[in-house]
C-alpha positions in Angstrom: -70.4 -11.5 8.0 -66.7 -10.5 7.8 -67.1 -8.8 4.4 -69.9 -6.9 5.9 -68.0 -5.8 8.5 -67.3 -1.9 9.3 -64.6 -3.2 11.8 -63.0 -5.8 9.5 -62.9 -2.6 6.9 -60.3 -0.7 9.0 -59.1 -3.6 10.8 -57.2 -5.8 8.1 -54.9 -3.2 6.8 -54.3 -1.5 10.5 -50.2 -2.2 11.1 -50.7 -2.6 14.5 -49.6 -5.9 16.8 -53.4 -6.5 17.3 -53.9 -6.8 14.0 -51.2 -9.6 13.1 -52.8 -11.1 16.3 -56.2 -10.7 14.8 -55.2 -12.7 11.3 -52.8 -15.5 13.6 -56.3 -16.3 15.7 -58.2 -16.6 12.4 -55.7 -19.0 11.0 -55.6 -21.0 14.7 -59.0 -20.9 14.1 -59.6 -22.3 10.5 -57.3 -25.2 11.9 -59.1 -26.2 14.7 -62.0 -26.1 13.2 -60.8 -28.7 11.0 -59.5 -30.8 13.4 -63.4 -30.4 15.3 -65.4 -30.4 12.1 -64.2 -33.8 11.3 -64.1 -35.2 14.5 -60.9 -35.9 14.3 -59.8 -34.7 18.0 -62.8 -37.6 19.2 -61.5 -40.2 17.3 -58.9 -41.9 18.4 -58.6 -43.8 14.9 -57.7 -40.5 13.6 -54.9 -39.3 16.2 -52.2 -38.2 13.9 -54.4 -36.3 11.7 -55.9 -34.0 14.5 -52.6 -33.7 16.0 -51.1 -32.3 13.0 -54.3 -29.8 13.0 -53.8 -29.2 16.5 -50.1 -28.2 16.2 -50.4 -26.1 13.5 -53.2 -23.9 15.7 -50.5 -23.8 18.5 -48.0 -22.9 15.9 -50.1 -19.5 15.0 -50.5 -19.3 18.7 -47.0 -19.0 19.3 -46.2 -16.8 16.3 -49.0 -14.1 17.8 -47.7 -14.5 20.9 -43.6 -14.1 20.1 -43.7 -12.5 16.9 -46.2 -9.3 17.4 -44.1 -7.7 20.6 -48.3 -8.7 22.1 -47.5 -11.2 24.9 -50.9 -10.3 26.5 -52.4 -12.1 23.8 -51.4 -15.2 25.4 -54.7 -15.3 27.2 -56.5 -15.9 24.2 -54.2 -19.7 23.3 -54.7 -20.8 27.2 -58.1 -23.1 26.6 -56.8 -24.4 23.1 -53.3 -25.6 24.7 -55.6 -26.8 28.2 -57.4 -28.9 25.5 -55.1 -30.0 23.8 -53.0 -31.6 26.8 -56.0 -32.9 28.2 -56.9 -34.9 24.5 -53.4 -35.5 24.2 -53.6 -37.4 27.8 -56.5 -38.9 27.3 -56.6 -40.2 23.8 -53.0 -41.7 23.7 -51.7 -45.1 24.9 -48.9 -43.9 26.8 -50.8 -40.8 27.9 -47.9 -39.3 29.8 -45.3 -39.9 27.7 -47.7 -38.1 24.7 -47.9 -35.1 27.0 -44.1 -34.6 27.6 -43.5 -35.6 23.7 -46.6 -32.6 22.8 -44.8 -30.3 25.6 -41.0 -31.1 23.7 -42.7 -30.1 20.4 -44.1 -26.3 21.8 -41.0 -25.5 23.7 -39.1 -26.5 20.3 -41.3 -24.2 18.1 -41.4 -21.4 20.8 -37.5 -21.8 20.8 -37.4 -21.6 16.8 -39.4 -18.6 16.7 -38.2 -16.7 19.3 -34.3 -17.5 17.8 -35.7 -16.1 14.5 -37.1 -13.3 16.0 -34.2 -12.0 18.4 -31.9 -12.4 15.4 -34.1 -10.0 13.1 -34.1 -7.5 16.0 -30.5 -7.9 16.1 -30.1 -6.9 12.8 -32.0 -4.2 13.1 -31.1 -2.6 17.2 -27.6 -4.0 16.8 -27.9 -5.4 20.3 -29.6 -8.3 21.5 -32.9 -7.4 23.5 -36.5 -8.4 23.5 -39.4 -6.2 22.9 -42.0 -9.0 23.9 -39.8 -8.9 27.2 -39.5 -5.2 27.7 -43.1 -4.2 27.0 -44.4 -7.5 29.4 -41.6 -5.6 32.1 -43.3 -1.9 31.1 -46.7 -3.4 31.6 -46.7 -5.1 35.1 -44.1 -2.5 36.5 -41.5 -5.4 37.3 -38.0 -4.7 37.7 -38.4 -1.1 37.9 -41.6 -1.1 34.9 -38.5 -0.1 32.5 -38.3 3.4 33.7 -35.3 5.2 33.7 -35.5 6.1 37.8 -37.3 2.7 38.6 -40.3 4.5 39.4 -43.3 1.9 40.2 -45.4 4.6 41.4 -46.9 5.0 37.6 -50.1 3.9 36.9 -49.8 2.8 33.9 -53.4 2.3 33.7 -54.4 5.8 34.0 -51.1 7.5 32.1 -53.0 7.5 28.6 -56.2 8.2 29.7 -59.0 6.4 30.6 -62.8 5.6 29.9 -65.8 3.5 31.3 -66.4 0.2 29.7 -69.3 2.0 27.4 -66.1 3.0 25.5 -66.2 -0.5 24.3 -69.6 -1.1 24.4 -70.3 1.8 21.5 -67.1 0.8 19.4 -68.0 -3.0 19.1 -72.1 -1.7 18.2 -70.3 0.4 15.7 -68.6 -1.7 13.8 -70.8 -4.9 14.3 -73.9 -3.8 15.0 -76.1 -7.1 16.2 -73.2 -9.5 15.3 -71.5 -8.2 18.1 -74.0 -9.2 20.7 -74.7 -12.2 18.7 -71.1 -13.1 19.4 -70.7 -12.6 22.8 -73.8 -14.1 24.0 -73.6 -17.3 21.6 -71.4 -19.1 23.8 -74.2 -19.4 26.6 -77.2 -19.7 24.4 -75.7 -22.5 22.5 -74.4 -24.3 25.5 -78.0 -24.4 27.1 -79.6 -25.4 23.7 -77.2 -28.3 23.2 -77.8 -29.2 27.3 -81.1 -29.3 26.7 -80.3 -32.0 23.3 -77.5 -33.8 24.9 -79.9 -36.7 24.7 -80.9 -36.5 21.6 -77.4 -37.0 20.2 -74.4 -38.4 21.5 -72.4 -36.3 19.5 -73.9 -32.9 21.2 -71.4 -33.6 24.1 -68.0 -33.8 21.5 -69.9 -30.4 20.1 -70.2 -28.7 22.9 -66.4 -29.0 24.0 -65.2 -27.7 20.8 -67.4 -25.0 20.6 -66.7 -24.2 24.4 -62.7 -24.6 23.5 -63.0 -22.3 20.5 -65.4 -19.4 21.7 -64.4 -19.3 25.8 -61.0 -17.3 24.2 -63.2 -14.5 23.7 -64.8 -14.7 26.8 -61.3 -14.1 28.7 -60.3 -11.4 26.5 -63.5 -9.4 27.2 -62.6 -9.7 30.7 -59.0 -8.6 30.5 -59.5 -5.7 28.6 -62.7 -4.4 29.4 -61.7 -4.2 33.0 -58.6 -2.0 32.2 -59.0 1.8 32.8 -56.9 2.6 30.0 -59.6 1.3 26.7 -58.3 1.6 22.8 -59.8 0.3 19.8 -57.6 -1.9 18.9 -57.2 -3.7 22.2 -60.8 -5.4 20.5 -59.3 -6.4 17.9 -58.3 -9.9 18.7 -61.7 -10.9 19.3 -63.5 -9.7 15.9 -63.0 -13.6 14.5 -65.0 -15.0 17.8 -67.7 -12.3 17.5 -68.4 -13.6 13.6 -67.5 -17.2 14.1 -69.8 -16.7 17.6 -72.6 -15.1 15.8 -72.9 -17.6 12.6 -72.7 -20.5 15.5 -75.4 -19.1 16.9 -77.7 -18.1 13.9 -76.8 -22.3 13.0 -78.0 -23.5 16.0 -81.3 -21.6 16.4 -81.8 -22.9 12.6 -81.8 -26.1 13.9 -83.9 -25.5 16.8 -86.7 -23.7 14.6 -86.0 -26.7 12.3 -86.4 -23.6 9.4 -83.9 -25.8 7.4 -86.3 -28.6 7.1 -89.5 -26.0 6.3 -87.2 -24.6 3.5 -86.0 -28.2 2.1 -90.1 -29.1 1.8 -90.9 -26.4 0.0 -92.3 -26.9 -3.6 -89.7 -24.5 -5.5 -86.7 -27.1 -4.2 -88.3 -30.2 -5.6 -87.2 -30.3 -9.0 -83.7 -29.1 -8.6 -82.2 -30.3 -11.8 -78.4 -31.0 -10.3 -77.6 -34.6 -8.6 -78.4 -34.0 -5.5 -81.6 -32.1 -4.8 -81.6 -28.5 -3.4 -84.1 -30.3 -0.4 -81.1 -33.1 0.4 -78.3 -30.0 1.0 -80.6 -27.9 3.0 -81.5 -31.1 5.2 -78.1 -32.5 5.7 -76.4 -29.3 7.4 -73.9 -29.8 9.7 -75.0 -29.9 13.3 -71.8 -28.2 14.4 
């Protein structure tokens, strides 16, 4: 799906904040998916090893957020930290003592970074400031929006132009064509089929937290940005890993509803697979996440 990918194409080599945003979430991403996977963050057997998992998706979380001059993109780390306090507390013998010890840890990485960063821009401006600071002040106007006169009667919304939400609409089409509305609607068709399962399996319930933790990013990003006046390209890019990792969720689950997995697996040309394990036993013993 990525490599087929018109927006992927122009995205990855794009230096642009969204961009180093965009490759941050795909490597939060490939940990917590890991740590899910595995069913490490539901077994408590297992704590340090999805803790570990689970720090290092924060980590890239707070080097997106920090690093990049992008604080916005903060939105998109809110359900995996909610989650992860919420394990933390729950799956820990001295639960609150876990959560201040898991709270120590992020202000000490946030600290580390930010240190690093200001020093580089020291370096470089010969004065200590923040641009994360100074664009978050631009932004929301505060303290005068960073204007010269203090003016707070900008719109800031509407001083680069501005277009409908069709804007968006056309540019996601355009470079994902169906994967794009795969993505976005996977989140809800996949939480009603694995409703409808929850019996079936216990496990369903484990699956349909993580894939609610990992996809409902998106979700709040579309929101954000798509109800701005002011739309750009590249205020989409953040969510490009949710609309592939949304869309081959999706395409996995209705695979499993269809059971077209199992038709394939019976199939004549699969039964005399010549390698250990048949062709037949691979197709049938997919993942259910």
């Amino acid at each position: 799906i990525l490599l087929s990918s018109t927006g992927m194409f122009h995205t990855s080599p794009a230096y642009l904040p969204s961009t180093t945003v965009m490759i941050c979430l795909f490597l939060s991403l490939s940990e917590q998916l890991q740590a899910y996977t595995d069913n490490n963050v539901h077994n408590i057997s297992n704590n340090d090893q999805w803790k570990k998992k689970l720090d290092k998706a924060i980590i890239y979380g707070l080097v997106a957020v920090l690093m990049t001059g992008w604080p916005f993109c903060a939105i998109l780390f809110i359900p995996l930290g909610l989650f992860t306090i919420i394990k933390t507390y729950s799956q820990s013998k001295n639960s609150m003592v876990s959560v201040i010890y898991l709270i120590t840890r992020v202000l000490f990485y946030s600290i580390l970074i930010q240190c690093t960063v200001t020093f580089i821009d020291y370096i470089h401006y010969g004065k200590i400031l923040s641009p994360t600071l100074n664009i978050f002040i631009y932004n929301t106007g505060i303290f005068g929006g960073g204007t010269e006169d203090g003016d707070n009667n900008i719109n800031r919304d509407e001083l680069y132009g501005v277009e409908d939400i069709s804007y968006y609409i056309k540019n996601l089409i355009l470079n994902w064509n169906m994967v794009a509305m795969m993505g976005i609607i996977a989140l809800p068709l996949i939480f009603l089929v694995k409703l409808c399962n929850l019996e079936k399996k216990e496990n369903k319930r484990n699956d349909l937290i993580s894939i609610t933790v990992l996809l409902v990013p998106m979700i709040l990003w579309i929101g954000t940005v798509f109800s701005r006046p002011h739309k750009e390209e590249r205020f989409l890019f953040p969510i490009y890993p949710f609309l592939a990792f949304g869309s081959a969720l999706l395409l996995n689950t209705l695979l499993d509803v269809m059971q077209i997995h199992v038709w394939i697996g019976s199939l004549n040309i699969f039964k005399n697979s010549k390698s250990n394990g048949t062709t037949n036993d691979v197709i049938s013993d997919r993942s259910n996440f």
